[in-house]
C-alpha positions as CSV (number, residue, x, y, z in Angstrom):
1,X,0.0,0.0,0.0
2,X,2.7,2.5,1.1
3,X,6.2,2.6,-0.5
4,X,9.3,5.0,1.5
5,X,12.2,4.7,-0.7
6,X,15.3,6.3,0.0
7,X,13.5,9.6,2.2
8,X,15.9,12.3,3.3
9,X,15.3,15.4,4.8
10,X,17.4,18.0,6.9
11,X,17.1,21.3,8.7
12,X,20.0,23.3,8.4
13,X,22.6,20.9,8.5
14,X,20.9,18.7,11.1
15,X,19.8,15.6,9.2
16,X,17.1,14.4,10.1
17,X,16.2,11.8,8.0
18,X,18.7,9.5,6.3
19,X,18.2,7.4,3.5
20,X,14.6,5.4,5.0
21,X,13.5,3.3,3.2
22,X,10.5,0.4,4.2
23,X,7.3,-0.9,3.2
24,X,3.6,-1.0,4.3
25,X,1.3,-4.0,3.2
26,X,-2.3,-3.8,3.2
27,X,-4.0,-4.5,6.3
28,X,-1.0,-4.9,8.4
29,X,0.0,-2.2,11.5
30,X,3.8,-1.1,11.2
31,X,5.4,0.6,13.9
32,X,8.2,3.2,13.9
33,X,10.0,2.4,17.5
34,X,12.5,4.9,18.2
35,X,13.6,7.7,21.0
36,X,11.8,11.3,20.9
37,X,14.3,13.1,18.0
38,X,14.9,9.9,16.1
39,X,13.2,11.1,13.2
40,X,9.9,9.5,13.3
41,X,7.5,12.8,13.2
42,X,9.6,14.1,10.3
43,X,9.4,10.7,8.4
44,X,5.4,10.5,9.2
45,X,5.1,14.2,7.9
46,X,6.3,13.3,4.7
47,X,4.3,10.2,4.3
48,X,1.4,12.2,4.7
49,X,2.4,14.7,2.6
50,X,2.6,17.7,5.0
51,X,6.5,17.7,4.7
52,X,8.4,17.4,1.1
53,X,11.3,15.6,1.0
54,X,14.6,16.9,0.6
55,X,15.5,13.5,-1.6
56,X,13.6,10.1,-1.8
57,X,9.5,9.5,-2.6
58,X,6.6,8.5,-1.1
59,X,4.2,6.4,-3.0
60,X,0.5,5.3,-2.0
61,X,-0.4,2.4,-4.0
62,X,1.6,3.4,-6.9
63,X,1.3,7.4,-7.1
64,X,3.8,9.5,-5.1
65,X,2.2,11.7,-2.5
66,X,3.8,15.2,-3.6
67,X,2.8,14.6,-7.3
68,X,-1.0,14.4,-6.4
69,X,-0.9,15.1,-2.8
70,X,-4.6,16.1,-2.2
71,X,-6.3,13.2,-3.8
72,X,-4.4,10.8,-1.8
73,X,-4.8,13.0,1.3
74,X,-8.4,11.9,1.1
75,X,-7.7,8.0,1.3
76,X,-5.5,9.0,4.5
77,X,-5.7,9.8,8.2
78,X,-3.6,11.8,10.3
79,X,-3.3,11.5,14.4
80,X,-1.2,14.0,14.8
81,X,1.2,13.9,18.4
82,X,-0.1,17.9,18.7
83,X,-3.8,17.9,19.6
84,X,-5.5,19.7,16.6
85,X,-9.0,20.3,18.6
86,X,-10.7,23.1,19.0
87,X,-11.1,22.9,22.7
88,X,-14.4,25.7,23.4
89,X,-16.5,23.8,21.0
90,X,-18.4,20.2,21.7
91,X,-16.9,16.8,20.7
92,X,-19.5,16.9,17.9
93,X,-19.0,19.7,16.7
94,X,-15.5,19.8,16.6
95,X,-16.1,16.1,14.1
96,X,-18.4,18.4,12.1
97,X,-16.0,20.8,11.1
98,X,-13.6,18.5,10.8
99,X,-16.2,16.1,8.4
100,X,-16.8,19.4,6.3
101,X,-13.3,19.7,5.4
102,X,-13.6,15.9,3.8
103,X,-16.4,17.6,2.1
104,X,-19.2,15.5,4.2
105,X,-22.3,17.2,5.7
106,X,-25.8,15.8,6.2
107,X,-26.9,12.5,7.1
108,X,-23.8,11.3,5.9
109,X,-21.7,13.3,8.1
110,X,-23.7,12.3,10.9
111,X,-23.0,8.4,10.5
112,X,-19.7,8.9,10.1
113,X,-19.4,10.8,13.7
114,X,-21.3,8.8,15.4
115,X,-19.4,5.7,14.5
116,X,-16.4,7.6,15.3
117,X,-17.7,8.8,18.9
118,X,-18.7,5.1,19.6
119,X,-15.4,3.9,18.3
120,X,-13.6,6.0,20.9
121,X,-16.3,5.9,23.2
122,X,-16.9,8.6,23.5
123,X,-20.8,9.0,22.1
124,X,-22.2,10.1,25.5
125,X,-19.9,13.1,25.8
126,X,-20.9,14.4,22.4
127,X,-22.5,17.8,23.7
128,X,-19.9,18.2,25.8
129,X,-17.0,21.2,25.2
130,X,-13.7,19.8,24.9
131,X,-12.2,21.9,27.4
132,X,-13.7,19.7,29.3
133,X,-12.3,16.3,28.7
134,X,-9.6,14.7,30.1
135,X,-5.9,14.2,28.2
136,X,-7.1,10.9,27.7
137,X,-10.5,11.7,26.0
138,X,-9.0,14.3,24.2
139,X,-6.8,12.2,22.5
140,X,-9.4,9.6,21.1
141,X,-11.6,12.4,20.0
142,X,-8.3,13.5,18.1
143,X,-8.2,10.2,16.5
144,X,-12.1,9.9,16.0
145,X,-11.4,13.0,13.7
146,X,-8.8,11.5,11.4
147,X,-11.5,8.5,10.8
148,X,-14.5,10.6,9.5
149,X,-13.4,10.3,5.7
150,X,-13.2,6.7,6.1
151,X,-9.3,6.6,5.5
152,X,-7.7,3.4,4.1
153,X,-4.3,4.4,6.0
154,X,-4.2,5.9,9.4
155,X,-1.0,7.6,10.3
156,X,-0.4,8.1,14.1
157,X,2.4,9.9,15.5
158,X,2.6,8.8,19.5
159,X,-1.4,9.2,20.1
160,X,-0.8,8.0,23.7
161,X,1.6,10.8,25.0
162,X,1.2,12.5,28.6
163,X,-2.1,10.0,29.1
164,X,-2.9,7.7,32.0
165,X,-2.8,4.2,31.7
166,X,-6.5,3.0,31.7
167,X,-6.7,6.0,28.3
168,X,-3.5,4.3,26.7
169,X,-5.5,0.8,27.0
170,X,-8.4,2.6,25.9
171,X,-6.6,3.8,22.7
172,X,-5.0,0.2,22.5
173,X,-8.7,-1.7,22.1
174,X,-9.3,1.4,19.1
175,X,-6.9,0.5,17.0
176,X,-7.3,-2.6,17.7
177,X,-10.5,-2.6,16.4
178,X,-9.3,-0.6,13.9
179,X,-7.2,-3.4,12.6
180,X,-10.1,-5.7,12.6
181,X,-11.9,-3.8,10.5
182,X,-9.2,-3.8,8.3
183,X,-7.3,-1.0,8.2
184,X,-3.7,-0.1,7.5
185,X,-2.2,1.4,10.6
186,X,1.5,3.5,10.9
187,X,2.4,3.9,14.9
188,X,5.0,5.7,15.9
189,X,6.1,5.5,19.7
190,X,9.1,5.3,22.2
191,X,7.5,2.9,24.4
192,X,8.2,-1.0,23.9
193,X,5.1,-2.2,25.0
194,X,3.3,-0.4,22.9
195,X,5.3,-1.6,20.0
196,X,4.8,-5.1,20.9
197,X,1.2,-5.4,21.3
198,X,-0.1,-3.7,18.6
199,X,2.3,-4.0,15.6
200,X,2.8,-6.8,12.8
201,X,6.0,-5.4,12.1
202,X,8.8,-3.0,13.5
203,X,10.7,-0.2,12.0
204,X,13.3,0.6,14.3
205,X,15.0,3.9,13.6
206,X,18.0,5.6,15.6
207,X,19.7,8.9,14.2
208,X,17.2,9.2,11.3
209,X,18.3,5.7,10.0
210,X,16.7,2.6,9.8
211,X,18.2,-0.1,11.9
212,X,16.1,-3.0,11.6
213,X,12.8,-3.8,9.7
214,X,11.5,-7.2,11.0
215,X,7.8,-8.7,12.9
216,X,8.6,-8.4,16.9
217,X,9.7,-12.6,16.4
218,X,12.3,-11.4,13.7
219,X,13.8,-8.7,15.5
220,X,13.7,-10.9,19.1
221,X,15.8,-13.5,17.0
222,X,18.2,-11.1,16.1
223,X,20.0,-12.0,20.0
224,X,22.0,-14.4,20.8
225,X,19.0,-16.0,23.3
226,X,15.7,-15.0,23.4
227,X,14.7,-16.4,26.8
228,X,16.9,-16.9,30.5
229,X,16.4,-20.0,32.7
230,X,17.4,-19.8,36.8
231,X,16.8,-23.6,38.4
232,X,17.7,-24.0,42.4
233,X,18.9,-27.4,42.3
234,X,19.8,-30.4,45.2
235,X,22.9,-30.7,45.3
236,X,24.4,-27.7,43.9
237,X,25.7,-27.8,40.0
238,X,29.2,-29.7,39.9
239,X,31.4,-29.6,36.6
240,X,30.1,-32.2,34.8
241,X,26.4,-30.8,35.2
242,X,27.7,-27.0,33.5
243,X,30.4,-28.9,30.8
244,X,26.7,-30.7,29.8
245,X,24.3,-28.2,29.4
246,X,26.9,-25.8,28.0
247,X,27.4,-28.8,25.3
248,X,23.4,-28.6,24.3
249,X,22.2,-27.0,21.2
250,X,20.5,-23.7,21.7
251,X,21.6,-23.4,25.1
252,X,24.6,-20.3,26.4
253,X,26.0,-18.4,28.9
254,X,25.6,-20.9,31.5
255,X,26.9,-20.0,35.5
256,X,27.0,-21.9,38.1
257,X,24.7,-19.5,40.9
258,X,24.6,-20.1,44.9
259,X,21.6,-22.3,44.4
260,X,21.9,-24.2,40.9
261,X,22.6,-23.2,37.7
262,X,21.6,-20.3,34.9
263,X,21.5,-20.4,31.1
264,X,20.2,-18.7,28.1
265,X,18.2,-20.4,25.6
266,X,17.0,-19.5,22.1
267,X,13.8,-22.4,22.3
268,X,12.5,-22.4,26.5
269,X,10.2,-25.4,25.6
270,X,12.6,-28.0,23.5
271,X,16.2,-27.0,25.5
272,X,14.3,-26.7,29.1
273,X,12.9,-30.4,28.7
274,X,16.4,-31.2,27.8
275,X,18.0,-29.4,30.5
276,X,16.1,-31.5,33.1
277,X,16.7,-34.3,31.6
278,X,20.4,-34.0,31.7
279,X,20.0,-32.9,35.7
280,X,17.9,-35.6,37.0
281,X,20.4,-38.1,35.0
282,X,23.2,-36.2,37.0
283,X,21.6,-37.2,40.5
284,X,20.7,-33.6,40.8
285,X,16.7,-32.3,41.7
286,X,15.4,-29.1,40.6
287,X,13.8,-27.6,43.6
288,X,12.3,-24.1,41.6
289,X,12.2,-22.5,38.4
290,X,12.6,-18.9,37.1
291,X,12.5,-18.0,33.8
292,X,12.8,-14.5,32.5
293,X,12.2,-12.9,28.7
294,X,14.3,-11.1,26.4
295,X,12.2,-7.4,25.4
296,X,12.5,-5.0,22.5
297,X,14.7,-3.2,24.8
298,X,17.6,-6.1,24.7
299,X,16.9,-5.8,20.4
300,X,17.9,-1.7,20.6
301,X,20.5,-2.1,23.1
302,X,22.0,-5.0,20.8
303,X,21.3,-2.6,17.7
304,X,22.2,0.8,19.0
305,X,24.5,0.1,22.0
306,X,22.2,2.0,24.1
307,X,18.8,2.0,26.0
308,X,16.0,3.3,24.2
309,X,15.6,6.2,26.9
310,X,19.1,7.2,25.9
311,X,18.3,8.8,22.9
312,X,18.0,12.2,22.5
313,X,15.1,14.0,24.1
314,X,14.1,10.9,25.1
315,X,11.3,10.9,27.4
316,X,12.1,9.5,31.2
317,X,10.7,5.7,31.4
């Protein structure tokens, strides 16, 4: 649906993009996971044709954006990281003004606002001035306005910043049930989480470059073990016990701790099974098990050499 090809733009000589370059599928929700000043604003203002590009394209199913920008403007929706409300009218009417710049009006207009309000849930606060809402609320009604046209892509650029958590959930189950329904989603965020729950696939981006372009399995397998394993055993580990499990397949970085043993594994189902098994032959008895989980966090640290939060202007965790 969406084709970035070599995108490059600067300010003065800060670069700001670099050479990005990915792809977005029909259907699918792609995230762009990096820290506040990475680049990821800048790259979504192009996309959506707000922002040319100093060198590159942008092509929506086949046309590039800046060569017919506002006919594909109207297949598109924009969540912009800046609410764009205006906050001393009502939730409705603030949809109607924004329908009438899609050209709706009328009965038509009206369906399209109220599926947005019950979307966002937000239908029983129609009447009610804006000024009024919560940071939470405010932000779904700002998405609720990019879905009046009946976009085919939605382009949000961190639509859950300065919210609490039960209004990030909230904004979760939308575009979730914005995915259902079968739309093509763009996220961009700083927060992990967020980039694991709701996205097919990750576009990791550092400096204005693109570091990594995979689905959250591709980039987890990008480290040398996805999962870690602590087991208390009776009697403590001896030699033999570590030589073993260091010998297995899949298995690494095994330490003898003041309880048992610890070891990394790529597989946790197939090389824990076999772990035991090698134990219990050894006269040993596993007495508890711990098991911890590489994160998104472990692929940018392995990618970047530093935490996410590191970046510039990051945001504290």
């Amino acid at each position: 649906m969406l084709s970035i090809t070599h995108l490059q733009k600067r300010f003065g000589e800060q670069v700001a993009v670099d050479d990005v370059s990915f792809e977005v599928r029909s259907g699918e929700t792609v995230g762009l996971l990096g820290p506040n000043g990475a680049g990821k604003t800048t790259t979504l203002a192009m996309m959506s044709g707000i922002s040319k590009p100093d060198g590159g394209s942008v092509s929506f199913q086949g046309q590039r954006i800046h060569q017919d920008a506002n006919a594909l403007k109207k297949r598109v929706g924009l969540v912009p990281q800046d609410l764009a409300l205006f906050e001393e009218l009502s939730a409705w009417a603030n949809l109607e003004l924004f329908g009438g710049l899609y050209g709706l009006s009328g009965a038509a207009l009206a369906r399209r606002a109220e599926d947005a309000l019950s979307l966002v849930g937000l239908d029983n606060r129609r009447r009610d001035r804006v000024k009024e809402f919560s940071g939470g609320m405010k932000r779904r009604l700002n998405i609720a306005a990019a879905l009046l046209h009946n976009p085919e892509l939605i382009l949000l650029d961190e639509p859950t910043v300065g919210v609490d958590p039960q209004s990030r959930n909230a904004i979760f189950e939308n575009l979730e049930e914005l995915k259902r329904r079968g739309k093509t989603l763009v996220y961009t965020t700083h927060y992990m989480e967020e980039a694991e729950r709701l996205c097919d696939r990750i576009v990791i981006i550092d400096h204005g470059k693109v570091l990594a372009d995979d689905t959250v399995r591709g980039l987890y397998r990008r480290l040398p073990a996805s999962q870690s394993v602590a087991l208390d055993l009776e009697p403590p580990a001896d030699e033999n016990l570590l030589a073993g499990l260091a010998a297995m397949p899949g298995i690494s970085a095994v330490l003898a701790t003041a309880g048992g043993v610890r070891f990394d594994t790529v597989d946790f189902g197939a090389q824990l099974a076999r772990a035991l098994e090698h134990i219990a032959g050894g006269g040993a008895r596993v007495t508890s098990v711990k098991t911890g989980h590489s994160s998104l966090e472990d692929v940018f640290i392995a990618l970047t050499g530093h935490a996410l939060r590191d970046g510039p202007l990051a945001d504290p965790p």
